[in-house]
N, C-alpha and C positions, 0 to 999 in steps of 0.2 A: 504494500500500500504506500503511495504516496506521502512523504512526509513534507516536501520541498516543493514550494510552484517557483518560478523566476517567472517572469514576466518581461519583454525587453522589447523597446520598440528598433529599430533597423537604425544604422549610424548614419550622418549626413549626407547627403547625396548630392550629386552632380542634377543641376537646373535639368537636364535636356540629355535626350539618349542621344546616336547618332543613328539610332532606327527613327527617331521621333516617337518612341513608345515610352508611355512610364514605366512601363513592366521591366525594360531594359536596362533602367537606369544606373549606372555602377555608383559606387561609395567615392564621394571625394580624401583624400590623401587627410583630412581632420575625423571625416567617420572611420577610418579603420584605427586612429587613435585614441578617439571617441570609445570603441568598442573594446579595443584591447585595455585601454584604462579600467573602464568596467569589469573585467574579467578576470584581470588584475584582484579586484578589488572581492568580487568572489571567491575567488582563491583564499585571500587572504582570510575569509569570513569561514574559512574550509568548506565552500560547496563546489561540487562539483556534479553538474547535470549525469545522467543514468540513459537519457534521451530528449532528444528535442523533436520539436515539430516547428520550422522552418518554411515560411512562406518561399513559394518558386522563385518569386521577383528577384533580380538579380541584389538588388542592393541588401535583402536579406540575407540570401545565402552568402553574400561576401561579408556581412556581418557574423554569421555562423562561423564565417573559416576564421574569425579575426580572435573569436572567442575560442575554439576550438585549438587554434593554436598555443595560447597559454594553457587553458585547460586541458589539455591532453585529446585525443581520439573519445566522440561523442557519438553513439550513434545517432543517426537522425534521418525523419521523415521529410522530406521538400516536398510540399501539396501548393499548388495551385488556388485549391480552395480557401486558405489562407490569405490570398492576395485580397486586401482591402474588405476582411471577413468582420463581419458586425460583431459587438459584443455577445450574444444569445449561442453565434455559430462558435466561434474561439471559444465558449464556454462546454460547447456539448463536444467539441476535439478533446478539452483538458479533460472532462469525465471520462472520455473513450480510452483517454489512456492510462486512469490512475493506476495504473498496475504494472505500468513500464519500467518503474523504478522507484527509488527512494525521493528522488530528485529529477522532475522534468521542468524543461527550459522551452519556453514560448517564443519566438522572436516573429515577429510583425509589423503591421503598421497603423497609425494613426485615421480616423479616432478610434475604430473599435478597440486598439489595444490600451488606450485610455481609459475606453468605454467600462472594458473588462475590470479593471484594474479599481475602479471608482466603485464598480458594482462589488466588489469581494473584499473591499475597504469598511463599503457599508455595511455590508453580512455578517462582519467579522468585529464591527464597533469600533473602528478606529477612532481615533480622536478627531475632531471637526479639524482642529489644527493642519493634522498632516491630511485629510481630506482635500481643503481647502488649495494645498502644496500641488494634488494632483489634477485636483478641478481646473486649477490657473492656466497650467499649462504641462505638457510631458515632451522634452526635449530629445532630440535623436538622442538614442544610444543609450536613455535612463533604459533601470531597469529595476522592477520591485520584485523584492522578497516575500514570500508567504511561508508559515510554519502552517503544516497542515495538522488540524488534531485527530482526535481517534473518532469522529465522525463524519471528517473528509471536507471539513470548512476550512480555507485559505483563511490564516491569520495574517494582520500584517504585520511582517517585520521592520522594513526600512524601502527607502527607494534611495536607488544609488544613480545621482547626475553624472554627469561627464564635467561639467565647471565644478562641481566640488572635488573632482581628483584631479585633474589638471589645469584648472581655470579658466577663465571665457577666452576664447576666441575670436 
């Protein structure tokens, strides 16, 4: 059973593909620091994902590899469906796979992955405070923590920015 949710939106990206597709669009040379910072910082928290589930879109999966590479060989699903997947859908993925591991890692995109994140904050009682932090806004590359308890509700832990471990940009 799942003890760990991460939650992580995609690191910065380049305006414009050279397909003219968003779907295309790779990470600028700040999102893959963005992202390793973050991963960094999970490390250092000792987690390490068990499985992810990774949006297709290019600038996800290049976020995957960026985390992947600090954190060691993760397996991971790349769906499609993930691309620009509402809060409700991201939700019934994380149930499909609480059983993947101790630890699964989300990465997507904006708002549903805000969406998510708002809705399991709530669930879970957060404080209006750090609510508030996520309603505002969720920058490339955050990424929040959930302690799952023994009834399978995402607690919240923390949210890890990218300007609090390397500073604004």
């Amino acid at each position: 059973m799942m003890k760990h949710l991460i939650v992580m939106r995609h690191g910065k990206a380049e305006k414009d593909a050279e397909s003219g597709e968003d779907f295309d669009r790779d990470l600028m040379q700040r999102g893959i620091r963005e992202a390793t910072a973050v991963a960094e910082a999970l490390k250092a928290r000792g987690l390490k994902p068990d499985f992810a589930l990774v949006s297709s879109a290019h600038r996800t999966s290049q976020t995957f590899d960026a985390v992947s590479a600090v954190l060691g060989p993760i397996p991971v699903e790349r769906r499609d469906d993930l691309y620009n997947a509402g809060a409700n859908d991201l939700r019934r993925l994380v149930e499909a796979h609480e059983e993947a591991g101790d630890c699964l890692l989300v990465i997507g995109h904006n708002p549903g992955i805000q969406y998510l994140i708002l809705d399991y904050m709530t669930e879970g009682a957060a404080s209006m405070t750090e609510i508030d932090k996520v309603r505002g806004t969720y920058p490339t590359a955050a990424a929040t923590v959930f302690d799952v308890d023994v009834a399978g509700r995402p607690l919240y832990d923390g949210v890890l920015k990218p300007k609090d471990l390397i500073g604004a940009e």
